[in-house]
Phi, psi and omega in degrees: 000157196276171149222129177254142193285129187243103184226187196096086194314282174314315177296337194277299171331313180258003168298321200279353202238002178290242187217001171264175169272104166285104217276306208192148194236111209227110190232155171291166148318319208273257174351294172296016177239327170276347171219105159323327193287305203305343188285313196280354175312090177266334201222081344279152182288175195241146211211105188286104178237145217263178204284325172281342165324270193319328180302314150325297182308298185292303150109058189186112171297352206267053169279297155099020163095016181211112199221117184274148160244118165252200206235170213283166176315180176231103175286166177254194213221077172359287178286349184263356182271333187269019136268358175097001176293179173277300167094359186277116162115355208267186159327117191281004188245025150096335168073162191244182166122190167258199169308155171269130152328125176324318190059178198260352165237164175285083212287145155232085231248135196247048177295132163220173218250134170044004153309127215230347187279125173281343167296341201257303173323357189253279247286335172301303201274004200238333177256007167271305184306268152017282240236357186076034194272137138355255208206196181216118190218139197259137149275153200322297196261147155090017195178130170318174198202196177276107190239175168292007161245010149285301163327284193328284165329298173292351188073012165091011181262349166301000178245010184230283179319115180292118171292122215206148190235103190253144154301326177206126203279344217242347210259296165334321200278324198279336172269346171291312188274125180214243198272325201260001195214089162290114226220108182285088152296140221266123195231090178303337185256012182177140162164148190297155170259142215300311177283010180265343212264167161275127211224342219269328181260222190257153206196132164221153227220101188272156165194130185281177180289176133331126180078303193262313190073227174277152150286166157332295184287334177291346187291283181310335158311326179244158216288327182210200174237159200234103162225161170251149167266127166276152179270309198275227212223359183278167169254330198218180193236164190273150207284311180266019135293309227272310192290230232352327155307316195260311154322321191277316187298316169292348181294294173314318171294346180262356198261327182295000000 
């Protein structure tokens, strides 16, 4: 079996209580004397290794003295999630068909476009997790995808939160969006402001890399646009501030 690598005290933590299968587990002394969960752990028990292994393994210090082996990610089913499906394990090329059916919940769905950071991709999935989102979808090419420094980032919200992977973001959008699912794109330079816009019914929420923004066709693809206003001499917001902004304001509008 293929295995992916997990490290990090919070990420391994929620990797044991997520939805893939944790094959092996490995910790310093130090670390297994400081976290009670690594003590309680039977499935798989923790298997005491000295700190340059794991540092090997991982290939990276920022280990924290803790290494999971795990079974490969579970991307979800886009499309079946911005239909109101469970959407887990399913196809990874985005499904063919029309707009989604109202359903019994309001999906809040989370695109981003040519994102290449895997920090900025953790910090997303971690205030969408946070925040109550749908999922979060990535496109194939062209774009970071879940690695162990995603894992790292998100704190392990990457195991709750569904990930979903489409071949063409523009192609999605476009099957995605009708009456019941609206698709803001996030535009710093012209855009309605976040507590202006309806965030409150089913909502995807695009947002480009740092530098590059939307492509063009993902740009036309959505129905209208989004920016927040700044005070200060800066232009723009680092891509996973501006969603941790726009997820939470939308958050607030369902709560209202």
């Amino acid at each position: 079996m293929i295995r992916e690598l997990v490290y990090g005290r919070q990420p391994v933590r929620e990797a044991l209580r997520g939805r893939r299968e944790v094959l092996e587990l490995w910790v310093t002394d130090r670390a297994l004397a400081a976290e009670p969960w690594l003590q309680e752990s039977t499935r798989p028990r923790p298997q005491v290794k000295a700190d340059g292994a794991i540092e090997e393994s991982a290939g990276t210090r920022d280990h924290q003295g803790v290494l999971a082996f795990c079974e490969p990610y579970r991307y979800a089913d886009a499309l079946a999630l911005a239909k109101g499906g469970g959407g887990q394990g399913g196809d990874q090329g985005g499904g063919a068909g029309g707009g989604p059916g109202p359903g019994p919940e309001r999906p809040l769905i989370v695109v981003l476009d040519q994102v290449t950071d895997p920090h900025n991709l953790g910090a997303v999935c971690r205030s969408a997790e946070g925040a109550g989102a749908t999922c979060v979808v990535i496109p194939k090419d062209g774009a970071v995808h879940v690695t162990p420094a995603v894992c790292k980032t998100s704190a392990g919200a990457v195991e709750h939160i569904p990930v979903a992977i489409v071949t063409n973001i523009a192609r999605y959008l476009e099957e995605i969006k009708g009456p019941d699912l609206w698709v803001w794109a996030a535009d710093q330079d012209r855009g309605t402001a976040p507590w202006q816009a309806d965030l409150a019914g089913g909502t995807a929420l695009v947002l480009g890399a740092e530098g590059k923004g939307l492509r063009p066709l993902v740009r036309r693809s959505c129905d209208g646009a989004i920016a927040i206003p700044l005070a200060g001499k800066i232009d723009s917001l680092n891509v996973s501030v501006a969603a941790g902004v726009l997820l939470f304001e939308a958050r607030r509008q369902r709560s209202a």
